[in-house]
N, C-alpha and C positions, 0 to 999 in steps of 0.2 A: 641874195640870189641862191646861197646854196639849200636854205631853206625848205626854198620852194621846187626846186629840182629835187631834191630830198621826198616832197610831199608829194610830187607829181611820180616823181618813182614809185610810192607806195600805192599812190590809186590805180596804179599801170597795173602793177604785182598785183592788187586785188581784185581789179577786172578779170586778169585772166586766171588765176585763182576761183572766182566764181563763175566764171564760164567754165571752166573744164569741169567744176562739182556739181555744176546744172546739167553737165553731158553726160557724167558716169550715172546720176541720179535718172534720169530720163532711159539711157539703156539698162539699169539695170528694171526699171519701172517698166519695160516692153517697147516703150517709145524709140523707134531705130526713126532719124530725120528724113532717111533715102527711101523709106516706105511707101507705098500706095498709101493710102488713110481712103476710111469712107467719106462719099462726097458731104453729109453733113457735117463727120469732123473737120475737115477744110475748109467749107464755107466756116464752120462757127470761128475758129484758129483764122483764116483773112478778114472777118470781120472785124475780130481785134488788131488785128494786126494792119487793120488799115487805118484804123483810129490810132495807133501809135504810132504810123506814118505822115499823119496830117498835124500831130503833133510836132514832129519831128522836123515836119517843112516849115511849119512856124518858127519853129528856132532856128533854123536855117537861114530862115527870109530875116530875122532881126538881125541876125550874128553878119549876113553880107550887110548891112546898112550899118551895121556900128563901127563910129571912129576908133582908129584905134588910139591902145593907150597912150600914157605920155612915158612912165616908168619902162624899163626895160621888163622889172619881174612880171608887169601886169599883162604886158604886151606878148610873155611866156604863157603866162596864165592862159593867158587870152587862145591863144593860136593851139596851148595842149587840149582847151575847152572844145575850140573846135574839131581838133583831131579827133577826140572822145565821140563830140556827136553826128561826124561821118561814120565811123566804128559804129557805133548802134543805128543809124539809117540802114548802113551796109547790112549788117546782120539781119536788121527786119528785113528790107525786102529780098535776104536771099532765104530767109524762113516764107516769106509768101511765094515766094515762085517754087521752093519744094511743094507747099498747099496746089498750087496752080497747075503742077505736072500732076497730081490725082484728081483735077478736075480733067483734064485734057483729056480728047477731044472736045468736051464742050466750051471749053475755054478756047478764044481762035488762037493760032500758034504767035502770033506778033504781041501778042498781052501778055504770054509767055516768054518771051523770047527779049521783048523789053525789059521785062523782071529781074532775066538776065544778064541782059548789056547795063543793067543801074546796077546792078551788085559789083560790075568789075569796076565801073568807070567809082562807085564810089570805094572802092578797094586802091584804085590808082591815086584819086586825090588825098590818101590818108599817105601818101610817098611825097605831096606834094609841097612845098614850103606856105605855100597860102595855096590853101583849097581853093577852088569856085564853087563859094556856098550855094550863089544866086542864083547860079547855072544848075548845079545838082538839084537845088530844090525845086526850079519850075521843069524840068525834065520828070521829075518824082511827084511832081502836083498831075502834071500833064496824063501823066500814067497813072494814076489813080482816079484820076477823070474816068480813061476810059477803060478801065477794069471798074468803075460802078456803074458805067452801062452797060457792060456786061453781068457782072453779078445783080444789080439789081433790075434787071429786066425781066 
């Protein structure tokens, strides 16, 4: 076990490690997160960003349905894997609702403002000892539904 706590430590350190050098990289590149941006750069940035959210619900949706392990290490594994991929949900959709406040107003304020109640609630289940993958993902499918009826109309 100490191994793997060992190894889960290191990828903890190098996530935020690479997060922080993607943020100094990015302001020093002009890129400020809290900016207006032109409305093409935000649609093109939530386009992508909604394909790596429908990714992200897939793993979601499989991670609530799989048994868990029988090993203690794996059952670590297991639970830090999930904690990782609420962390990168969370982060996308709080990168798409910054995208959605430079659409605003033409974006309606509830498609906004859900953006934002999915970025806390998946901020709180990373506090949580067992997420609710099941829950966070169809809340995050749900809102994606209709933020492409909005965008793509």
């Amino acid at each position: 076990m100490p191994t793997a706590f060992h190894a889960m430590t290191l990828v903890a350190t190098i996530r935020a490690a690479y997060g922080a050098s993607r943020s100094v990289a990015d302001r020093r590149a002009g890129r400020e997160p809290s900016a207006q941006e032109s409305e093409d750069v935000a649609r093109l940035d939530l386009d992508a960003l909604r394909a790596d959210l429908r990714a992200l619900v897939v793993q979601l949706r499989l991670r609530a349905v799989a048994d868990a392990p029988d090993s203690e290490a794996a059952a670590l594994a297991q639970a830090f894997e999930d904690h990782v991929l609420v962390d990168d949900l969370g982060g996308a959709v709080r990168r798409a609702h910054q995208k959605l406040l430079s659409l605003y107003p033409a974006v309606p304020e509830g498609v906004v403002e859900e953006a934002r109640r999915l970025a806390t609630a998946a901020a709180e289940e990373i506090d949580a000892d067992r997420p609710a993958l099941g829950d966070l993902a169809r809340r995050v499918a749900d809102w994606l539904d209709a933020l492409a009826d909005v965008l793509d109309a």
